[in-house]
FILO-729076 format. One record per residue (C-alpha): residue number from 1; x, y, z; residue in three letters. Coordinates in Angstrom, 2 decimals, always signed. Layout:
BEGIN
+-----+---------+---------+---------+---------+
! num !    east !   north !      up ! residuo !
+-----+---------+---------+---------+---------+
! NUM !       X !       Y !       Z !     ala !
...
+-----+---------+---------+---------+---------+
***
This chain:
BEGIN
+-----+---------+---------+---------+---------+
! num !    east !   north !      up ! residuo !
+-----+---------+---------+---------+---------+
!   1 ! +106.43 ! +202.66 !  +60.04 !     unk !
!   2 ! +102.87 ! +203.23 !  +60.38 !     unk !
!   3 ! +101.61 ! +201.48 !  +63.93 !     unk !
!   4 !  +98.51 ! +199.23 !  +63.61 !     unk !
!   5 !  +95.34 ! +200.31 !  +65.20 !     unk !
!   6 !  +94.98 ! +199.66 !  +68.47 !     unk !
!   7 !  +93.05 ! +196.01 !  +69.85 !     unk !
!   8 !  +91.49 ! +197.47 !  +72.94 !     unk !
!   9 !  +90.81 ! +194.21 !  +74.25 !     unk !
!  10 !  +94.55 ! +192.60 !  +73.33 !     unk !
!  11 !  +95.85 ! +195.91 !  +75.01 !     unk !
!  12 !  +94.36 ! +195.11 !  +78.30 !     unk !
!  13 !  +95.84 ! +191.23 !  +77.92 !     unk !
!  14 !  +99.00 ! +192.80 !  +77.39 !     unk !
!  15 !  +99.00 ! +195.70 !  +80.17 !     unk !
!  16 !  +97.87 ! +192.01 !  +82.90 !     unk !
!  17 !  +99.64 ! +191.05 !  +85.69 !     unk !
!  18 ! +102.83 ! +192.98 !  +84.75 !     unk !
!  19 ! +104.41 ! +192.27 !  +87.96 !     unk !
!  20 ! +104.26 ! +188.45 !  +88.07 !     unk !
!  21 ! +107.23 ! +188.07 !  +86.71 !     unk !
!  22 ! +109.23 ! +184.25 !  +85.69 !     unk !
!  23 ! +112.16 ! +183.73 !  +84.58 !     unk !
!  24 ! +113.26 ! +180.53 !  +82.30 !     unk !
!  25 ! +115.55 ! +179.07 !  +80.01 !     unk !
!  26 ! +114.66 ! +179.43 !  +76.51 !     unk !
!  27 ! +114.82 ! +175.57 !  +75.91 !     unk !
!  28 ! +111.77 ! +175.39 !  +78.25 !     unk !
!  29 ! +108.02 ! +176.08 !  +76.09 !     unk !
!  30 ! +105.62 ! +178.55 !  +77.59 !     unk !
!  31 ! +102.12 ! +178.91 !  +77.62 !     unk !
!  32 !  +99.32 ! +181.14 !  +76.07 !     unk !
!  33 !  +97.15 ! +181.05 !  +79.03 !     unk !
!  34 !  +98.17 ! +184.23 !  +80.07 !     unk !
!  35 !  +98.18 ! +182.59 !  +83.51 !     unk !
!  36 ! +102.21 ! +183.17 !  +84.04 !     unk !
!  37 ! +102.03 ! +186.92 !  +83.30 !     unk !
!  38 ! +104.88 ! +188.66 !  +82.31 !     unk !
!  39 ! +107.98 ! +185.92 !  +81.47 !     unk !
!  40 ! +111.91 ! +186.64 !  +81.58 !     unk !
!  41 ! +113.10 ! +184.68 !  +79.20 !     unk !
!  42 ! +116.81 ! +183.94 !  +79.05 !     unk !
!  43 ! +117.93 ! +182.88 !  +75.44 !     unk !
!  44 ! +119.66 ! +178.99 !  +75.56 !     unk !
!  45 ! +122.37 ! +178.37 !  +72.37 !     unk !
!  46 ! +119.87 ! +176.32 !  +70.40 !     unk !
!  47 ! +118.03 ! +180.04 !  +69.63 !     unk !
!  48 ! +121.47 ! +182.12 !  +69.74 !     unk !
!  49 ! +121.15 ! +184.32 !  +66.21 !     unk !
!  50 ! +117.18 ! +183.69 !  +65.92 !     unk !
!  51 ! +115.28 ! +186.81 !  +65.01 !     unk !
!  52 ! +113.27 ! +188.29 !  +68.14 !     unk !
!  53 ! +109.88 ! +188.34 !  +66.34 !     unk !
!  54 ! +110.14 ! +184.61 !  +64.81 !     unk !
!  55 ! +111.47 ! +183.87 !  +68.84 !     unk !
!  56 ! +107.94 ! +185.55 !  +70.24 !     unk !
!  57 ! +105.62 ! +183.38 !  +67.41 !     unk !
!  58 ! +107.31 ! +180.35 !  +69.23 !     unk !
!  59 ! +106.73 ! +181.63 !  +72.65 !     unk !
!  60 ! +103.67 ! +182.93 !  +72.19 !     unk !
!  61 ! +102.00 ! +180.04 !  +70.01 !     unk !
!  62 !  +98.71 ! +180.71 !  +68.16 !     unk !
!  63 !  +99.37 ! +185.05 !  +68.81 !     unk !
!  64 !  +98.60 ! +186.66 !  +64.96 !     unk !
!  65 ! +101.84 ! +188.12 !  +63.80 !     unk !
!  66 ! +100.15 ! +191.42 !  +64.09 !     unk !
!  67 ! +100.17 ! +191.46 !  +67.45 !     unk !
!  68 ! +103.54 ! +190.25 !  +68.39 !     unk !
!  69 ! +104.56 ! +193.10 !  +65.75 !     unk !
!  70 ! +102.49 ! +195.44 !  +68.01 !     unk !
!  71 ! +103.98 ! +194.10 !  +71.40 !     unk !
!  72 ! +107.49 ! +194.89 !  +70.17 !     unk !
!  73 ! +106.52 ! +199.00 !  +68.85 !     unk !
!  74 ! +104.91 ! +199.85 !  +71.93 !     unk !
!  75 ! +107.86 ! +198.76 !  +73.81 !     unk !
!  76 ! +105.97 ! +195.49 !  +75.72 !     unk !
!  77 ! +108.82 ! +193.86 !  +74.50 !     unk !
!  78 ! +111.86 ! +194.01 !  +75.79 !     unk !
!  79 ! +115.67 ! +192.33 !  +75.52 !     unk !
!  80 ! +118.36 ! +193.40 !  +78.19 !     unk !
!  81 ! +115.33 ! +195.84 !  +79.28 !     unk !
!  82 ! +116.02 ! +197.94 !  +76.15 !     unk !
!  83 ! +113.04 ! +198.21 !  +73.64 !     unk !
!  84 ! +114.32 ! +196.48 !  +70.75 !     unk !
!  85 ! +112.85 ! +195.69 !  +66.55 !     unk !
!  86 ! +111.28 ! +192.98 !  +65.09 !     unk !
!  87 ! +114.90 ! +192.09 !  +63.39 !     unk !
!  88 ! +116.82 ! +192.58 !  +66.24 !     unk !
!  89 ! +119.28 ! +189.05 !  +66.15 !     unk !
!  90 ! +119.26 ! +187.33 !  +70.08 !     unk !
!  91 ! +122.86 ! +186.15 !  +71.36 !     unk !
!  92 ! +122.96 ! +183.56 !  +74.42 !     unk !
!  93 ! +122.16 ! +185.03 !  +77.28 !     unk !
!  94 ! +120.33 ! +187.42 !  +76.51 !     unk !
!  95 ! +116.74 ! +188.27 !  +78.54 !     unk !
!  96 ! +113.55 ! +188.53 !  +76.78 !     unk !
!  97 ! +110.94 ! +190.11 !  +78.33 !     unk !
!  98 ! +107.50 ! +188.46 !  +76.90 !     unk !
!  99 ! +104.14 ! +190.00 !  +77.76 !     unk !
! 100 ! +100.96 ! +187.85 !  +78.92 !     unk !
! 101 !  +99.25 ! +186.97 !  +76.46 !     unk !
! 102 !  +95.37 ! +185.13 !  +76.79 !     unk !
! 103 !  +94.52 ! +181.93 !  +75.61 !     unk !
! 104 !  +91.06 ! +183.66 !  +75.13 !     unk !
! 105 !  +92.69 ! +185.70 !  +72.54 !     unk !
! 106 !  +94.43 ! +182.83 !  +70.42 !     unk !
! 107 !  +93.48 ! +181.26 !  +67.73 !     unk !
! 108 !  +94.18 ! +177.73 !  +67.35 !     unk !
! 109 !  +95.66 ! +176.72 !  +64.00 !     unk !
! 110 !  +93.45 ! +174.74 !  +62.03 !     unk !
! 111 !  +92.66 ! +170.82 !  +61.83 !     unk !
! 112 !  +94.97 ! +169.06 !  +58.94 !     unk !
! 113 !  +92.67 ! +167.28 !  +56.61 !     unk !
! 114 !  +94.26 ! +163.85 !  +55.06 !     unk !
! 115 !  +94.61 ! +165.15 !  +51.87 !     unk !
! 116 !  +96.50 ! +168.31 !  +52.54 !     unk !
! 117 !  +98.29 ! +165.88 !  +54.96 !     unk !
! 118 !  +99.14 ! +163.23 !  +51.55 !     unk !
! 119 !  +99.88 ! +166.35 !  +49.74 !     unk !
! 120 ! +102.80 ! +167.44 !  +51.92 !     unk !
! 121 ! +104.03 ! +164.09 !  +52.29 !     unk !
! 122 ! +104.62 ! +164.16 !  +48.72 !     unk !
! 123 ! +105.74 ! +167.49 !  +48.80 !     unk !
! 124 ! +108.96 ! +166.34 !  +50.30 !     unk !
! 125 ! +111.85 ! +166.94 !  +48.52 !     unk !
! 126 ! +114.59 ! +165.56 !  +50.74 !     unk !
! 127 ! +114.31 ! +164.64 !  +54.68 !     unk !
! 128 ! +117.04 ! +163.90 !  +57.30 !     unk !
! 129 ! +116.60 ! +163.60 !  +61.01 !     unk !
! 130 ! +117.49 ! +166.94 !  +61.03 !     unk !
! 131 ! +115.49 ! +168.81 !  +58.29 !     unk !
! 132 ! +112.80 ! +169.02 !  +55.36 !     unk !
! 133 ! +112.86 ! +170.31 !  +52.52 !     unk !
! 134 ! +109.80 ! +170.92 !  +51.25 !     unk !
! 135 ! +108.56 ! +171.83 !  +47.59 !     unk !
! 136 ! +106.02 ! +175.26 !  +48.81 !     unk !
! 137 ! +102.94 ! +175.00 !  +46.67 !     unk !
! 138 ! +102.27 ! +178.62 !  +45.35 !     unk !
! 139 !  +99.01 ! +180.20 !  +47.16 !     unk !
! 140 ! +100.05 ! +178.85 !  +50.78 !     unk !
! 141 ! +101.40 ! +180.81 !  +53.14 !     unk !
! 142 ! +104.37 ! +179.47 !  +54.97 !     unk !
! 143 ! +102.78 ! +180.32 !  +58.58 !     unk !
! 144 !  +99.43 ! +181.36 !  +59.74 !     unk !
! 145 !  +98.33 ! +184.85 !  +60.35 !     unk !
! 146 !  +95.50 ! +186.93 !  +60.28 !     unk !
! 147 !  +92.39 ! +185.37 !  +57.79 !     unk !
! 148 !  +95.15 ! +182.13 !  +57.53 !     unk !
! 149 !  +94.54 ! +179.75 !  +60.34 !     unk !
! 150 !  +96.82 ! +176.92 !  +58.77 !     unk !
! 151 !  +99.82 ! +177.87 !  +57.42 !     unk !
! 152 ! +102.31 ! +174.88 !  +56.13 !     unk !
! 153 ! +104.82 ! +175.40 !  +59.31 !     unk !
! 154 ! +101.41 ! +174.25 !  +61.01 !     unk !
! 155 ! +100.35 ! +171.90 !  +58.62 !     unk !
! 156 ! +103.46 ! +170.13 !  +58.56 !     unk !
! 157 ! +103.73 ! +169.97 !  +62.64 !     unk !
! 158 ! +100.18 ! +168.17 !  +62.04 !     unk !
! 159 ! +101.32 ! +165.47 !  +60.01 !     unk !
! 160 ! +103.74 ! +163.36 !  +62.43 !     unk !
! 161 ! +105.72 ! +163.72 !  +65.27 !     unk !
! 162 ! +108.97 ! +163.33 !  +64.29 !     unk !
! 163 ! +108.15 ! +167.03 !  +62.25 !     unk !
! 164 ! +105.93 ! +167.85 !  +65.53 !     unk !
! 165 ! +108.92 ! +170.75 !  +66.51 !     unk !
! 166 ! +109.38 ! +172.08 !  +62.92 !     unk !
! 167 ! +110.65 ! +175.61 !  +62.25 !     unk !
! 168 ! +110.95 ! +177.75 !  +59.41 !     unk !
! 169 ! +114.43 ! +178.32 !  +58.55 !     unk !
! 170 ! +113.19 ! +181.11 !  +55.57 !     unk !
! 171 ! +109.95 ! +182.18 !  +54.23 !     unk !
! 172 ! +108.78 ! +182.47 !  +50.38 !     unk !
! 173 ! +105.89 ! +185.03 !  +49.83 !     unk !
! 174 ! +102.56 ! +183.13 !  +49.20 !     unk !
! 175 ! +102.14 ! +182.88 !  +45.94 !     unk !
! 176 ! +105.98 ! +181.69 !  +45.39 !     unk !
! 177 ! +106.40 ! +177.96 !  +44.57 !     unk !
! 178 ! +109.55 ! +175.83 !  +45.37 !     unk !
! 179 ! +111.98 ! +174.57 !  +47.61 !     unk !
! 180 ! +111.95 ! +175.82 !  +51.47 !     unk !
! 181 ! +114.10 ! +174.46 !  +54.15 !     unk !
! 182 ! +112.08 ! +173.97 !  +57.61 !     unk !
! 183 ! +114.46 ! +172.13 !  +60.74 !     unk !
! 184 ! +113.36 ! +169.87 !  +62.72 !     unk !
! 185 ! +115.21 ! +170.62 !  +65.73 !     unk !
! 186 ! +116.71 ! +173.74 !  +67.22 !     unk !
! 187 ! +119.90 ! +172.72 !  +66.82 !     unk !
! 188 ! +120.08 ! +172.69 !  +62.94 !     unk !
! 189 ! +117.62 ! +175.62 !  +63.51 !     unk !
! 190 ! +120.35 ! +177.61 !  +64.28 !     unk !
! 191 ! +122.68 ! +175.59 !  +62.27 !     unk !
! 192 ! +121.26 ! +176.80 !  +58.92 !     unk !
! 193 ! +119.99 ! +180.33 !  +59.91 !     unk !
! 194 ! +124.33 ! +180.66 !  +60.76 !     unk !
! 195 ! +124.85 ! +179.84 !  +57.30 !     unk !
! 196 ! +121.90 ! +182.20 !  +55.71 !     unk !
! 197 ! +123.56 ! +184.80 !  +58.02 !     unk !
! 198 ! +127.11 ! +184.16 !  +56.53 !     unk !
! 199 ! +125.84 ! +183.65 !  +52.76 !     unk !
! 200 ! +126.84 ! +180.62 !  +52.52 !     unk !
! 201 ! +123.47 ! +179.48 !  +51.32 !     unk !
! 202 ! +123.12 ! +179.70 !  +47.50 !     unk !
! 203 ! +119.21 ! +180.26 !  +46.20 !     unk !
! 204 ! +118.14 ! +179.71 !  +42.58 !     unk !
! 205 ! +115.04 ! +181.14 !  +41.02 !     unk !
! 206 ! +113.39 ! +180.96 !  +38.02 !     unk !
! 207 ! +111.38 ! +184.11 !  +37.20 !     unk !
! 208 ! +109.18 ! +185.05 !  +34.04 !     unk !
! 209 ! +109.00 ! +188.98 !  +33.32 !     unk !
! 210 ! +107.65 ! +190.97 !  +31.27 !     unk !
! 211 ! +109.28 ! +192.39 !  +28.23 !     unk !
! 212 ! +112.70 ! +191.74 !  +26.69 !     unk !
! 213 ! +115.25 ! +191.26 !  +29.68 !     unk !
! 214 ! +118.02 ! +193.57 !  +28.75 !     unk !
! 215 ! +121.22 ! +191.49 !  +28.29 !     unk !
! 216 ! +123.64 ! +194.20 !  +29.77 !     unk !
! 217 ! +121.60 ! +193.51 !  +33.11 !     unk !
! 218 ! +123.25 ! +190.90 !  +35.22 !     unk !
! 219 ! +123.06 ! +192.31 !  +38.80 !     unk !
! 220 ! +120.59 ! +194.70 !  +40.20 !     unk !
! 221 ! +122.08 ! +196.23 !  +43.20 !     unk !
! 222 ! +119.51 ! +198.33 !  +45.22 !     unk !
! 223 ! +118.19 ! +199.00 !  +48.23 !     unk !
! 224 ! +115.44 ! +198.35 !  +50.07 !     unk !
! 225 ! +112.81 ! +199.43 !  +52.36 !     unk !
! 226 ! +109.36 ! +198.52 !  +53.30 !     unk !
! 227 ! +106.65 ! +200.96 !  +53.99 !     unk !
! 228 ! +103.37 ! +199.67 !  +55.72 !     unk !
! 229 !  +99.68 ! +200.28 !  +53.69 !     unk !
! 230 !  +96.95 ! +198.77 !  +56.10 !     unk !
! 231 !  +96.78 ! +196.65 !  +58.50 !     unk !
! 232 !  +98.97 ! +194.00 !  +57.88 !     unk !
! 233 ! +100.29 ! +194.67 !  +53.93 !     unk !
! 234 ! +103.98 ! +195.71 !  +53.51 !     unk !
! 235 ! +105.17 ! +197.00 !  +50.15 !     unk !
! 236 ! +108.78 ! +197.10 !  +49.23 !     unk !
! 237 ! +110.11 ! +199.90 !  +47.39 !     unk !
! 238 ! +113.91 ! +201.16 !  +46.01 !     unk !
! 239 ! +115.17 ! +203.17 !  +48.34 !     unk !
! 240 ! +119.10 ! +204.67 !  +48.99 !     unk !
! 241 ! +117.74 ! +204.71 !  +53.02 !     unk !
! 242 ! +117.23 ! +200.99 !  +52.76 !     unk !
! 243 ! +118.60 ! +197.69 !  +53.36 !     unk !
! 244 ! +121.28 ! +196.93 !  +51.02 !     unk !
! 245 ! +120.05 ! +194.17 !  +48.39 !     unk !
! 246 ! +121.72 ! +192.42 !  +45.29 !     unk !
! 247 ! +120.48 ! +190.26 !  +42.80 !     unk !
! 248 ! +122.30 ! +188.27 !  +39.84 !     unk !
! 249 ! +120.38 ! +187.80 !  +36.87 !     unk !
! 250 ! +120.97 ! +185.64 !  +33.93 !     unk !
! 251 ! +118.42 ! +185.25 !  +30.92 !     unk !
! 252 ! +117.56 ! +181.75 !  +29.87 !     unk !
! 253 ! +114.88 ! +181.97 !  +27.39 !     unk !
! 254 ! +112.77 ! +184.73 !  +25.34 !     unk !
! 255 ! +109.47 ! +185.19 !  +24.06 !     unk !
! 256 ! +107.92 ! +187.45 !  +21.93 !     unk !
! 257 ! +106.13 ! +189.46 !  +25.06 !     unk !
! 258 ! +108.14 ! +187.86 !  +27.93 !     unk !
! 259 ! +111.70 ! +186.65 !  +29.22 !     unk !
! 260 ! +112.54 ! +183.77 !  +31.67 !     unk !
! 261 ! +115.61 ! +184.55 !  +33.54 !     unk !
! 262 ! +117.27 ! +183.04 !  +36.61 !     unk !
! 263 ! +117.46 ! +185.09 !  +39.98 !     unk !
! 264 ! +119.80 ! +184.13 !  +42.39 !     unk !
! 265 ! +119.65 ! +186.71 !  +45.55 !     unk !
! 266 ! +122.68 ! +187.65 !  +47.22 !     unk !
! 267 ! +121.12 ! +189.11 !  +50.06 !     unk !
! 268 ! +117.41 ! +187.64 !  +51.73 !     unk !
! 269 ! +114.87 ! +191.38 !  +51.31 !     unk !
! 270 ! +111.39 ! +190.75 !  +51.82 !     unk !
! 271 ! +110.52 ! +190.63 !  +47.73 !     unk !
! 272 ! +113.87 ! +191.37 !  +46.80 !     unk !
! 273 ! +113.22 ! +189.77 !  +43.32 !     unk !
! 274 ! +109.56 ! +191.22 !  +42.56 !     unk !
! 275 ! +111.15 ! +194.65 !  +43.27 !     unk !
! 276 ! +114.43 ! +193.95 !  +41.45 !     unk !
! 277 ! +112.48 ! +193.41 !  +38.69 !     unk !
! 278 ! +109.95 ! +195.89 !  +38.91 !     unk !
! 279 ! +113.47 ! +198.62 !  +38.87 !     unk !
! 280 ! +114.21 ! +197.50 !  +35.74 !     unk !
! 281 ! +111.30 ! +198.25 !  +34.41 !     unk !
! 282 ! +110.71 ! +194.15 !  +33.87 !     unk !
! 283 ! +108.55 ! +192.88 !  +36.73 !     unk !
! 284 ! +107.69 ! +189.19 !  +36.80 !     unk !
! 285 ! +104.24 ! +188.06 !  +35.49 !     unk !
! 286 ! +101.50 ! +187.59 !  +37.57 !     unk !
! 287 ! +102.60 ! +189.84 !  +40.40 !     unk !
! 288 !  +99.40 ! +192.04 !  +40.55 !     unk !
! 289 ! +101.73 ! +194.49 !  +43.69 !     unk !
! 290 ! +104.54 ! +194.84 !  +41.61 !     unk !
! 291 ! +103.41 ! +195.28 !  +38.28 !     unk !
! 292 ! +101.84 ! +198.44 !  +36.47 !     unk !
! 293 !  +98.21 ! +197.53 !  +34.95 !     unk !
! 294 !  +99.38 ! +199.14 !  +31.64 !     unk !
! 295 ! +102.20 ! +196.45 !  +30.96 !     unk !
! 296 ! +101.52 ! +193.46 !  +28.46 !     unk !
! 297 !  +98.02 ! +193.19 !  +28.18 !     unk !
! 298 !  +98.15 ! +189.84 !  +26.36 !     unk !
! 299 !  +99.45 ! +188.46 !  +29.76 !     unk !
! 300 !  +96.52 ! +190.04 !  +32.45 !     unk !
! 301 !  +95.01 ! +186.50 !  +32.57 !     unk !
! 302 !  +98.13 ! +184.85 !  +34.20 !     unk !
! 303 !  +97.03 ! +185.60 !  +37.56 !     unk !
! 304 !  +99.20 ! +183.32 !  +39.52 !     unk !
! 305 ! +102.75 ! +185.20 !  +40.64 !     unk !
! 306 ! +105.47 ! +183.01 !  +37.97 !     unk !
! 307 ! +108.15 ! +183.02 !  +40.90 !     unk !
! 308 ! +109.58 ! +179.55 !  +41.54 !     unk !
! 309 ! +112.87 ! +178.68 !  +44.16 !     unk !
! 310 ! +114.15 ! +176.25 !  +41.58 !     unk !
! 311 ! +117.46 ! +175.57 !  +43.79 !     unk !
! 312 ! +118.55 ! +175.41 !  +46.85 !     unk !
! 313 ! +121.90 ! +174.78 !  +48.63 !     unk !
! 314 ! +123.46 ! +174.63 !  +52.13 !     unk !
! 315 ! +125.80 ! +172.75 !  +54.21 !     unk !
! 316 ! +124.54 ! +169.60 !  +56.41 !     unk !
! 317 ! +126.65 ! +170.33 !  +59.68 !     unk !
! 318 ! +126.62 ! +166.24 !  +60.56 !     unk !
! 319 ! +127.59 ! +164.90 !  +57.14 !     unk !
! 320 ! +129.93 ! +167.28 !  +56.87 !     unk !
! 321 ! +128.88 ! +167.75 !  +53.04 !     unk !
! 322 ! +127.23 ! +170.40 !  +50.71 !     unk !
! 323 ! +123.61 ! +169.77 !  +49.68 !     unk !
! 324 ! +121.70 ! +170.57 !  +46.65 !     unk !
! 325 ! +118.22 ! +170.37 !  +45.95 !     unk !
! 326 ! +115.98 ! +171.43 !  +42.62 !     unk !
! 327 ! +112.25 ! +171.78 !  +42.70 !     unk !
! 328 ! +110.58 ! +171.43 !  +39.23 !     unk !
! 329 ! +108.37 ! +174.17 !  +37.68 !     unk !
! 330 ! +104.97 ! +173.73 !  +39.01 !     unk !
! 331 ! +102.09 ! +172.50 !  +36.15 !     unk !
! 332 ! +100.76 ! +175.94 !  +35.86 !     unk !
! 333 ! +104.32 ! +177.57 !  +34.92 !     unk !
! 334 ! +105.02 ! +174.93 !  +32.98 !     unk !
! 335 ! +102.11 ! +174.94 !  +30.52 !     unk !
! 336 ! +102.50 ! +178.94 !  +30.52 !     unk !
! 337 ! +105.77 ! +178.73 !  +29.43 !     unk !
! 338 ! +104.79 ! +175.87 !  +26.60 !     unk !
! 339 ! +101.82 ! +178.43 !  +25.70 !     unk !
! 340 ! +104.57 ! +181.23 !  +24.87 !     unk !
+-----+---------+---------+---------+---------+
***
């Protein structure tokens, strides 16, 4: 992986007051001054199992992904006091070392605007005390980052504060639409990223690709790895030195230049589908990374990615029941698919 270039003035933020070191329970918040210095920060059960990097975006609110990506590579980061990566899974116990960081440096998610706040509130596919589920609108990003100072995880922290300690239990890529599970506690945090870990989460999409679908293709098992190009871009590519990845496909409907079929992913690859289908030499409409400029001219114009998480399902730990919930096809995929 190709390291980002170097933020002379973050580096020096980083590289402050090493040797003031605290030590706290992960349960406790810290802050972005920068005033604490270096923090030790021992990992409580309610973030046992959470990813290291999506750990550091809590701890070290308003820091661009970028940068905590940076922190962990040059070895600022460290768990145990071994260097560790971005997917590394924390157990309890465990001691996270997290640089300084300056408040200077941060920027402050954006204001929510009472529209954008209605909007969400009717976004809302099913709430509990414990968790949202939310239907993503396709062209937001599910958390803020560089050029994106309101992302829906801070949107939806904005809009009351019973969802004021919302998380991100998964992420679907920007221009994705459909259903996306966000806890409201730490507790069912962990809860549901248990159950993404053991599979026991079952994810339906609806996908519209180019071509004629071939009907002896029902599972597309490859692997995958992502490469870096710029600054912040990943692209995923097949690769037999990557993360195993599986995909089951089923065909529901053809057209004369395109095929809707129904994804459901096995495993949870950064654009496991888009690249699934791009393998087979079918790759979804509207996915301007994935997708050859030669392929179906009479479909260029679609310019919106036609990727939507039409199901989702998971167990609710205090009902002691399975859930289900279905998203419907947004108004743009809807009148494409009427149009074909």
């Amino acid at each position: 992986m190709t390291d980002l270039p170097s933020d002379p003035a973050v580096d020096n933020q980083v590289e402050k007051l090493l040797s003031n070191a605290v030590v706290r329970e992960s349960s406790d918040r810290g802050t972005s001054d920068g005033g604490s210095g270096v923090q030790h920060v021992k990992v409580s059960a309610a973030h046992s199992g959470q990813r290291v990097d999506n750990f550091l975006m809590r701890e070290l609110k308003g820091v661009p992904r970028t940068h905590v990506y940076r922190m962990i590579r040059r070895g600022d980061v460290r768990i145990n006091k071994k260097r560790c990566k971005p997917d590394h899974k924390l157990i309890v116990g465990d001691e996270v070392r997290v640089p300084p960081y300056s408040g200077a440096n941060v920027q402050e998610p954006g204001e929510l605007s009472s529209t954008l706040k209605a909007r969400l509130i009717n976004l809302v596919l099913l709430e509990s005390e414990d968790y949202l589920v939310i239907d993503k609108p396709s062209g937001m990003a599910v958390h803020g980052g560089t050029g994106i100072r309101l992302g829906l995880i801070e949107a939806v922290r904005q809009v009351s504060t019973q969802w004021a300690q919302a998380e991100l239990v998964h992420r679907l890529d920007r221009e994705t639409s459909g259903c996306l599970l966000i806890a409201k506690n730490a507790l069912f945090l962990k809860a549901a990223q248990d159950q993404f870990r053991a599979k026991t989460v079952s994810k339906e999409y609806f996908a519209l690709v180019h071509g004629s679908w071939p009907s002896s293709v029902s599972t597309v098992n490859a692997s995958l790895v992502k490469d870096a190009v710029g600054d912040a871009e990943r692209i995923v590519r097949v690769s037999d030195s990557g993360k195993p990845a599986l995909t089951r496909f089923t065909v529901q409907q053809r057209f004369a230049n395109a095929t809707l079929v129904r994804a459901a992913p096995e495993t949870g690859r950064t654009h496991q589908i888009r690249v699934h289908c791009q393998y087979t030499g079918h790759p979804i409409v509207g996915d301007d990374k994935y997708t050859a400029r030669e392929i179906a001219p009479s479909l260029r114009r679609v310019t919106s990615l036609c990727l939507h998480a039409a199901k989702l399902t998971f167990d609710d730990p205090k009902k002691g029941k399975r859930i289900e919930v279905s998203a419907p096809i947004n108004k743009h995929f809807s009148l494409l698919l009427e149009s074909l």
